[in-house]
N, C-alpha and C positions, 0 to 999 in steps of 0.2 A: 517700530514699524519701518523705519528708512533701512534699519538692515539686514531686513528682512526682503525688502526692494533688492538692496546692494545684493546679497549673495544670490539672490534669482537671477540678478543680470549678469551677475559672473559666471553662472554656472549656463547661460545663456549662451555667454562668451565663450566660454570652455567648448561646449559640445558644438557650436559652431567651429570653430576653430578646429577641431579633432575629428567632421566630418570632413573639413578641406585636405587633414593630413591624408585624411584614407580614399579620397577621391584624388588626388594628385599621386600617390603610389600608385594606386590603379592604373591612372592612365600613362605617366610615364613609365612604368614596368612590365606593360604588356605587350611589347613583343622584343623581350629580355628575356633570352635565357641564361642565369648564370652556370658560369663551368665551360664554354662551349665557347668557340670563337665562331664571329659571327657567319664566314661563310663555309662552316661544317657544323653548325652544331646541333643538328639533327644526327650526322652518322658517327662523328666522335664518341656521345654519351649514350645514346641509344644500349638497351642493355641485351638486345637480341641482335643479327643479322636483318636485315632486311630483305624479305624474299621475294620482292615485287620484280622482276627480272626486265621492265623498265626503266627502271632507277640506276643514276651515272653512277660508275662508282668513284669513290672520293680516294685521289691520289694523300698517301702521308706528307705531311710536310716536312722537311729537314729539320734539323737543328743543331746547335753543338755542345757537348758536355765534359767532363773532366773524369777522368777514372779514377782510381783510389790512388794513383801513384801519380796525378796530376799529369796524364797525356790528355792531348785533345781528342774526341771520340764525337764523331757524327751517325747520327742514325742512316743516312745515305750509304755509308759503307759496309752496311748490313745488307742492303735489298739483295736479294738472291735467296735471301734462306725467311722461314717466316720470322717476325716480331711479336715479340711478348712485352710490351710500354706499360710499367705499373709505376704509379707518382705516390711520394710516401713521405713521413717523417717518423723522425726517432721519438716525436714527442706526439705523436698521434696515435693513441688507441685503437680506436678502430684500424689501424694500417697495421702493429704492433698483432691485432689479433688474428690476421690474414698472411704474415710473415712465412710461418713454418709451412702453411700448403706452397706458397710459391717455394721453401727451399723445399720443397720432395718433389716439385713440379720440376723444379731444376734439375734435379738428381736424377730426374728419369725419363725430360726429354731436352735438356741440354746439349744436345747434338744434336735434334733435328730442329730446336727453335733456339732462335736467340733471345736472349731473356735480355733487358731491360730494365734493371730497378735503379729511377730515376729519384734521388733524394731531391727535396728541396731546399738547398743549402743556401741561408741567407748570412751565414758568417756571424750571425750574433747566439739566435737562438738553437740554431742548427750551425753546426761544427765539422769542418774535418773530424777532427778528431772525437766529437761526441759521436759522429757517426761509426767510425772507427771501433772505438769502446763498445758503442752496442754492436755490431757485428762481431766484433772476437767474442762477448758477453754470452753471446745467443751462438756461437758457432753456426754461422750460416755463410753457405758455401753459393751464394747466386752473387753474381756482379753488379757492383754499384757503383752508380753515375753521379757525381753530382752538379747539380742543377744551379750554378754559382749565379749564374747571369740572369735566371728565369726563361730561358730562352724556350724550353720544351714546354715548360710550364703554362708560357701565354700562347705558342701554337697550339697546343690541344688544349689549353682551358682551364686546365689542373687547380683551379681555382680553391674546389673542395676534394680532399683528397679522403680516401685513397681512392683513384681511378685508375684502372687496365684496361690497354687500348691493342687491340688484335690487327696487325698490320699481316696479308699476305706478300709471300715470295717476290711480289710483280712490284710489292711496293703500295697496294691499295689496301684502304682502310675497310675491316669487314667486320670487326664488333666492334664494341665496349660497353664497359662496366663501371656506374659511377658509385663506389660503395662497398662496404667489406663482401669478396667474394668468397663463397664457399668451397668446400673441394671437390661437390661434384661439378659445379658450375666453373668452376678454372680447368678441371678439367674434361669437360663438354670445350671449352673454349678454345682448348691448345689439340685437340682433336678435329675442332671443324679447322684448325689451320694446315692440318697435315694433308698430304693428297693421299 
Protein backbone atom coordinates (compact mmCIF):
# COMPACT_ATOMS: atom_id res chain seq x y z
CA UNK A 1 0.00 0.00 0.00
CA UNK A 2 2.83 2.69 0.79
CA UNK A 3 3.88 2.29 -2.96
CA UNK A 4 1.17 2.53 -4.11
CA UNK A 5 1.00 6.15 -2.09
CA UNK A 6 4.74 6.75 -3.35
CA UNK A 7 4.19 6.54 -7.09
CA UNK A 8 0.64 8.58 -6.94
CA UNK A 9 2.75 11.33 -5.22
CA UNK A 10 5.44 11.18 -7.83
CA UNK A 11 3.27 11.08 -10.64
CA UNK A 12 1.77 14.07 -8.58
CA UNK A 13 5.09 15.43 -8.65
CA UNK A 14 5.65 14.89 -12.20
CA UNK A 15 2.56 16.54 -13.78
CA UNK A 16 3.02 19.25 -11.47
CA UNK A 17 6.25 19.94 -12.44
CA UNK A 18 5.57 19.60 -16.37
CA UNK A 19 2.42 21.92 -16.13
CA UNK A 20 5.17 24.62 -14.74
CA UNK A 21 7.40 23.66 -17.77
CA UNK A 22 4.58 24.47 -20.17
CA UNK A 23 3.31 27.61 -18.37
CA UNK A 24 6.69 29.24 -18.13
CA UNK A 25 7.43 28.53 -22.17
CA UNK A 26 4.35 30.16 -22.58
CA UNK A 27 4.81 33.08 -20.91
CA UNK A 28 8.43 33.69 -21.57
CA UNK A 29 8.11 32.90 -25.36
CA UNK A 30 5.23 35.10 -26.14
CA UNK A 31 6.41 37.77 -27.73
CA UNK A 32 9.39 35.83 -29.30
CA UNK A 33 9.67 35.54 -32.61
CA UNK A 34 12.47 33.24 -33.51
CA UNK A 35 14.37 34.02 -36.99
CA UNK A 36 13.79 37.70 -36.82
CA UNK A 37 15.67 40.50 -34.99
CA UNK A 38 13.89 42.12 -32.79
CA UNK A 39 13.12 45.60 -34.36
CA UNK A 40 12.19 44.08 -37.99
CA UNK A 41 10.88 40.94 -37.54
CA UNK A 42 7.59 41.32 -38.86
CA UNK A 43 8.94 42.63 -42.32
CA UNK A 44 12.30 40.44 -42.52
CA UNK A 45 10.22 36.95 -42.38
CA UNK A 46 6.89 38.06 -43.56
CA UNK A 47 6.33 35.78 -46.72
CA UNK A 48 4.34 38.41 -48.86
CA UNK A 49 4.81 42.23 -49.26
CA UNK A 50 2.85 44.23 -47.11
CA UNK A 51 0.39 46.19 -49.01
CA UNK A 52 -1.00 48.49 -46.23
CA UNK A 53 0.61 51.74 -47.93
CA UNK A 54 0.66 53.17 -44.13
CA UNK A 55 3.31 50.96 -43.16
CA UNK A 56 7.19 52.58 -42.67
CA UNK A 57 9.18 50.77 -44.87
CA UNK A 58 12.10 49.04 -43.30
CA UNK A 59 15.59 50.21 -44.34
CA UNK A 60 18.18 46.87 -45.03
CA UNK A 61 20.79 46.77 -42.61
CA UNK A 62 24.33 46.46 -43.65
CA UNK A 63 26.77 43.91 -43.07
CA UNK A 64 30.06 42.38 -44.07
CA UNK A 65 30.97 39.14 -45.86
CA UNK A 66 33.87 37.37 -47.55
CA UNK A 67 33.69 36.15 -51.23
CA UNK A 68 34.97 32.95 -52.53
CA UNK A 69 38.40 34.41 -53.04
CA UNK A 70 38.37 36.00 -49.34
CA UNK A 71 37.64 39.91 -50.41
CA UNK A 72 35.45 41.82 -48.04
CA UNK A 73 31.90 42.39 -49.61
CA UNK A 74 29.21 44.55 -47.90
CA UNK A 75 25.73 44.47 -48.82
CA UNK A 76 25.80 48.65 -48.84
CA UNK A 77 27.85 48.39 -51.96
CA UNK A 78 24.92 46.96 -53.75
CA UNK A 79 22.13 49.60 -53.04
CA UNK A 80 21.51 50.90 -56.41
CA UNK A 81 20.53 47.81 -58.14
CA UNK A 82 17.76 45.31 -56.33
CA UNK A 83 18.93 42.42 -53.79
CA UNK A 84 18.18 38.92 -53.82
CA UNK A 85 19.61 37.78 -49.62
CA UNK A 86 19.15 33.92 -49.52
CA UNK A 87 20.99 32.22 -46.07
CA UNK A 88 21.85 28.60 -46.74
CA UNK A 89 24.12 25.58 -45.82
CA UNK A 90 25.78 22.94 -47.67
CA UNK A 91 24.48 20.70 -44.98
CA UNK A 92 20.81 21.81 -45.12
CA UNK A 93 18.23 20.03 -47.21
CA UNK A 94 15.93 21.89 -47.47
CA UNK A 95 18.29 24.86 -48.89
CA UNK A 96 20.08 22.05 -51.03
CA UNK A 97 16.60 21.41 -52.65
CA UNK A 98 15.88 25.21 -53.58
CA UNK A 99 19.61 25.63 -55.00
CA UNK A 100 18.98 24.96 -58.70
CA UNK A 101 15.90 27.62 -59.02
CA UNK A 102 18.05 30.31 -57.51
CA UNK A 103 21.02 29.07 -60.18
CA UNK A 104 18.28 29.55 -63.35
CA UNK A 105 17.17 32.56 -61.39
CA UNK A 106 20.60 33.77 -61.54
CA UNK A 107 21.12 32.84 -65.20
CA UNK A 108 18.20 34.96 -66.23
CA UNK A 109 18.10 37.87 -64.07
CA UNK A 110 21.69 38.32 -62.90
CA UNK A 111 21.96 41.53 -64.33
CA UNK A 112 19.16 43.21 -63.32
CA UNK A 113 19.33 41.86 -59.50
CA UNK A 114 22.01 41.21 -57.41
CA UNK A 115 22.00 37.78 -56.00
CA UNK A 116 23.20 37.24 -52.68
CA UNK A 117 23.74 33.64 -51.54
CA UNK A 118 24.97 34.13 -48.18
CA UNK A 119 26.60 30.65 -46.74
CA UNK A 120 26.68 30.16 -43.18
CA UNK A 121 30.28 29.45 -42.60
CA UNK A 122 31.05 28.56 -39.09
CA UNK A 123 34.59 26.99 -39.84
CA UNK A 124 34.07 23.59 -38.38
CA UNK A 125 30.97 22.17 -39.83
CA UNK A 126 30.63 24.47 -42.85
CA UNK A 127 33.97 24.96 -44.62
CA UNK A 128 35.56 27.04 -47.21
CA UNK A 129 36.29 24.66 -48.85
CA UNK A 130 33.14 22.09 -48.24
CA UNK A 131 31.39 25.00 -49.64
CA UNK A 132 33.75 25.15 -52.55
CA UNK A 133 33.28 21.28 -53.31
CA UNK A 134 29.70 21.47 -53.32
CA UNK A 135 29.49 24.37 -55.68
CA UNK A 136 32.06 22.91 -58.28
CA UNK A 137 29.82 19.37 -57.40
CA UNK A 138 26.62 21.04 -58.37
CA UNK A 139 28.04 23.39 -61.14
CA UNK A 140 26.25 26.32 -59.93
CA UNK A 141 26.99 29.62 -61.35
CA UNK A 142 25.36 32.28 -58.44
CA UNK A 143 27.76 34.01 -55.95
CA UNK A 144 28.59 33.03 -52.73
CA UNK A 145 29.29 34.97 -49.52
CA UNK A 146 30.38 33.55 -46.66
CA UNK A 147 28.87 34.32 -43.61
CA UNK A 148 32.29 33.85 -41.27
CA UNK A 149 31.40 36.29 -38.49
CA UNK A 150 27.48 35.65 -38.39
CA UNK A 151 27.32 39.01 -39.04
CA UNK A 152 24.20 38.89 -41.95
CA UNK A 153 22.96 36.12 -40.11
CA UNK A 154 22.01 37.90 -36.74
CA UNK A 155 20.95 41.20 -38.69
CA UNK A 156 18.17 39.43 -40.57
CA UNK A 157 17.68 36.59 -38.16
CA UNK A 158 18.79 33.64 -40.45
CA UNK A 159 18.34 31.87 -37.33
CA UNK A 160 16.39 28.82 -39.39
CA UNK A 161 17.45 28.78 -42.68
CA UNK A 162 16.92 28.77 -45.80
CA UNK A 163 15.56 32.43 -45.79
CA UNK A 164 15.29 34.89 -48.92
CA UNK A 165 15.09 38.38 -48.07
CA UNK A 166 14.01 40.82 -51.19
CA UNK A 167 15.84 44.16 -50.57
CA UNK A 168 14.71 47.17 -53.34
CA UNK A 169 17.12 49.54 -55.40
CA UNK A 170 16.46 52.47 -52.61
CA UNK A 171 17.81 49.84 -50.19
CA UNK A 172 14.35 49.03 -48.30
CA UNK A 173 13.23 45.69 -47.27
CA UNK A 174 9.99 44.55 -49.41
CA UNK A 175 9.76 40.66 -48.90
CA UNK A 176 10.73 37.60 -47.48
CA UNK A 177 10.60 34.16 -47.33
CA UNK A 178 11.39 31.93 -44.46
CA UNK A 179 11.49 28.30 -45.99
CA UNK A 180 12.23 26.25 -49.23
CA UNK A 181 10.97 28.67 -51.91
CA UNK A 182 9.47 27.33 -55.02
CA UNK A 183 10.02 28.53 -58.50
CA UNK A 184 7.00 30.22 -59.12
CA UNK A 185 7.26 32.02 -55.85
CA UNK A 186 11.13 33.12 -56.41
CA UNK A 187 10.17 34.03 -59.31
CA UNK A 188 6.95 36.26 -58.42
CA UNK A 189 9.67 37.55 -55.94
CA UNK A 190 12.60 38.85 -58.28
CA UNK A 191 9.65 40.35 -60.45
CA UNK A 192 7.84 42.39 -57.74
CA UNK A 193 11.79 43.70 -57.43
CA UNK A 194 11.97 44.91 -60.95
CA UNK A 195 10.33 48.27 -61.97
Amino acid sequence: MKQSVKLILWIVIFIAVLAGAVWAYNTLSKDYLPGAPAEQSESVVSSEVDSDPQTEPVKAVDFTVVDMEGNAVTLGEHIGKPILLNFWATWCGPCQSELPAFDAAYAEYGDEVVFMMINLTDGDRETKETVQDFLTENAYGFPVYLDTEYEAMINYGAYSIPLTVAIDADGYVVDGYMGVLDEATLEQMLKNLLP
